[in-house]
C-alpha positions as CSV (number, residue, x, y, z in Angstrom):
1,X,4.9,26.2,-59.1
2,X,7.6,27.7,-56.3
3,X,7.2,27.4,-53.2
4,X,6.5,30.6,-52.2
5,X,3.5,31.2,-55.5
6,X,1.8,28.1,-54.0
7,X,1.9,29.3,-50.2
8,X,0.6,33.2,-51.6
9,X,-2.3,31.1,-53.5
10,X,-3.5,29.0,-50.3
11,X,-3.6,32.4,-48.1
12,X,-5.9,33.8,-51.1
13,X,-8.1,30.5,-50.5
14,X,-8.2,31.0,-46.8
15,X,-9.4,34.5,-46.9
16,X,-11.0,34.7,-49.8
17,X,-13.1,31.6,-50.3
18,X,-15.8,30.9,-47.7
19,X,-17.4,27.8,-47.9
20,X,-18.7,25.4,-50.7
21,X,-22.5,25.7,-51.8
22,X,-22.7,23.1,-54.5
23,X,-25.5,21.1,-53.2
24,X,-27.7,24.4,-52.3
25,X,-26.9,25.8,-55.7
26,X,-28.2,22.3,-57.1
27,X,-31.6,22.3,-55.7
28,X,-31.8,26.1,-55.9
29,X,-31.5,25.6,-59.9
30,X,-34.2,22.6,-59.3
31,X,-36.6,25.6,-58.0
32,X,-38.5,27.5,-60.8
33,X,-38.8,30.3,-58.4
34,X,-34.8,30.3,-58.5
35,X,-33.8,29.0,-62.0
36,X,-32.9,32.5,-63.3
37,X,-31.1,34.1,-60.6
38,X,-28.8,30.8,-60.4
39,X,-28.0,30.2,-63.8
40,X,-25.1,32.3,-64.5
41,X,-23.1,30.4,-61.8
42,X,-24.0,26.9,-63.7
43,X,-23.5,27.4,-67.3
44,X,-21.2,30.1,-68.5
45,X,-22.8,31.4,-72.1
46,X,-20.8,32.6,-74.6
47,X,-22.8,33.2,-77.3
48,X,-26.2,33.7,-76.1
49,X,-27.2,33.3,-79.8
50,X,-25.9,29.8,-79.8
51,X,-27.3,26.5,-78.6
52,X,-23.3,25.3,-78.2
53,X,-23.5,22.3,-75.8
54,X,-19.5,23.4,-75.3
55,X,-19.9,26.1,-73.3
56,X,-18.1,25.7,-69.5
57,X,-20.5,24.5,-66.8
58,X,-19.8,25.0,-63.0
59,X,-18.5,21.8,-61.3
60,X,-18.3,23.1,-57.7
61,X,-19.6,26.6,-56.3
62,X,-18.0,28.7,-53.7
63,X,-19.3,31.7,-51.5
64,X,-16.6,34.5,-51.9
65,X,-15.7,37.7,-51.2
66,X,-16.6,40.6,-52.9
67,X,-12.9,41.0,-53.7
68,X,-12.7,37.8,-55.1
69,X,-15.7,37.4,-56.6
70,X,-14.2,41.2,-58.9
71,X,-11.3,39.5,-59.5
72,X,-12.6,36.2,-61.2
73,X,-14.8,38.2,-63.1
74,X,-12.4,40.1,-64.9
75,X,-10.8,36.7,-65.5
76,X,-13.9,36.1,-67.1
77,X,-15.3,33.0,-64.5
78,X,-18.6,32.8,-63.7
79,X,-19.7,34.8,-60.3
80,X,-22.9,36.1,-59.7
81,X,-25.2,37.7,-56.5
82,X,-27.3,34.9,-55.4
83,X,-29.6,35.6,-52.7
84,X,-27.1,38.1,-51.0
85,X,-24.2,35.6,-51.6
86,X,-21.3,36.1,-54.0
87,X,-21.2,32.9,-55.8
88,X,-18.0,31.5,-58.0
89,X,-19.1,28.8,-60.7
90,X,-16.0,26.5,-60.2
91,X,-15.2,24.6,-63.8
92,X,-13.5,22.4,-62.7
93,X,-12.9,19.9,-60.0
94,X,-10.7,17.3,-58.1
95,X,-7.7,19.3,-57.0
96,X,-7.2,22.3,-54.1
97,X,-8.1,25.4,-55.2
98,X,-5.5,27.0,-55.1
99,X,-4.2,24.9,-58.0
100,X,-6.4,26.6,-59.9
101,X,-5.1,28.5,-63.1
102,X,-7.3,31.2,-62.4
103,X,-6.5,31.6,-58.2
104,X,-2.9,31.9,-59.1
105,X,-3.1,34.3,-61.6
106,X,-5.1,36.3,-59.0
107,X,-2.9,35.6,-56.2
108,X,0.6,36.6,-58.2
109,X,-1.0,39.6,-59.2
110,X,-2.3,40.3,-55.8
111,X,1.2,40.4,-54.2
């Protein structure tokens, strides 16, 4: 990645991302009163018809903005409104965000 594509992603992060919510997603999804409302940000179904044990599930979870949070959905990652909070379903972990496939995509089209 160029110089300049990796410095346009990490400004994306700062602005965009707000802070990481893994462990209160976690024991949200523990909750029966919160099961439903947080599932969409752990397991990404796609084929509600099938019992695939492939389907992605969320490694990490990040508040972000509403700007964000439009633009991962029409990359097709999980997001979803819980409690008030735009929440992104991270699939995968163990490198900066703004490694991400997905945040650079967004960011070089964002330019």
């Amino acid at each position: 990645m160029e110089r300049n594509e990796h410095k346009i992603s990490e400004e994306l992060v700062g602005k965009e991302i707000k802070s990481c919510v893994s462990y209160l997603i976690t024991r949200l999804a523990q909750h029966p009163d919160f099961m439903e409302e947080v599932l969409p940000v752990c397991i990404q179904d796609q084929d509600s018809n099938s019992d695939n044990d492939d389907d992605p599930i969320a490694l990490e979870h990040w508040i972000v903005s509403d700007y964000l949070a439009d633009r991962l959905q029409e990359q097709g990652e999980m997001v979803a409104n819980v409690l008030g909070m735009q929440v992104w379903g991270r699939t995968c972990t163990g490198q900066a965000i703004a490694l991400d496939d997905v945040i650079r995509k967004i960011a070089k089209e964002s330019r």
